[in-house]
N, C-alpha and C positions, 0 to 999 in steps of 0.2 A: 412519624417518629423513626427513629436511626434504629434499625432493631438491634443492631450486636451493639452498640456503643447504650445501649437503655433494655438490654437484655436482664429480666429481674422488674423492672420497676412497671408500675400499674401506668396505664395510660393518663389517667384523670389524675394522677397523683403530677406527672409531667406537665400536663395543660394547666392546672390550680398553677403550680411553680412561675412556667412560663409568664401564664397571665400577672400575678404576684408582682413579678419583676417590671413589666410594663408598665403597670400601677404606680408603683417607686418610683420610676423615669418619670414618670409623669408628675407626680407629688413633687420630686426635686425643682424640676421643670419650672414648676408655679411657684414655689417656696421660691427662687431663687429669682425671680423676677423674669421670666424668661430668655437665660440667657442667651440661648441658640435660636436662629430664626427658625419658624415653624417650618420651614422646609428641611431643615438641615433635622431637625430633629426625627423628622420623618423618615427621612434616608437611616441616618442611626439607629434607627427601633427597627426597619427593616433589615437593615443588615443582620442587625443583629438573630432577629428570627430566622432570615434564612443560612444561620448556623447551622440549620437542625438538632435539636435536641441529641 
């Protein structure tokens, strides 16, 4: 976790979130007939996470 940028916020409360979102991508993902090839999707979700919270 980013401490000054999540300074205040519970850890588990971050991780729940994080995960949450992943979840969504994924549910779109499949609703949506797979739009993106499964590599590109992968790249996507990791970028995304090494945002750092």
């Amino acid at each position: 976790m980013n401490e000054e940028r999540n300074r205040g916020l519970n850890e588990e409360v971050v991780v729940r979130y994080a995960a949450s979102a992943v979840v969504g991508i994924m549910e779109w993902w499949f609703l949506n007939d797979i739009p993106l090839p499964p590599v590109e999707m992968a790249e996507q979700i990791g970028m995304l996470l090494d945002r750092r919270l």
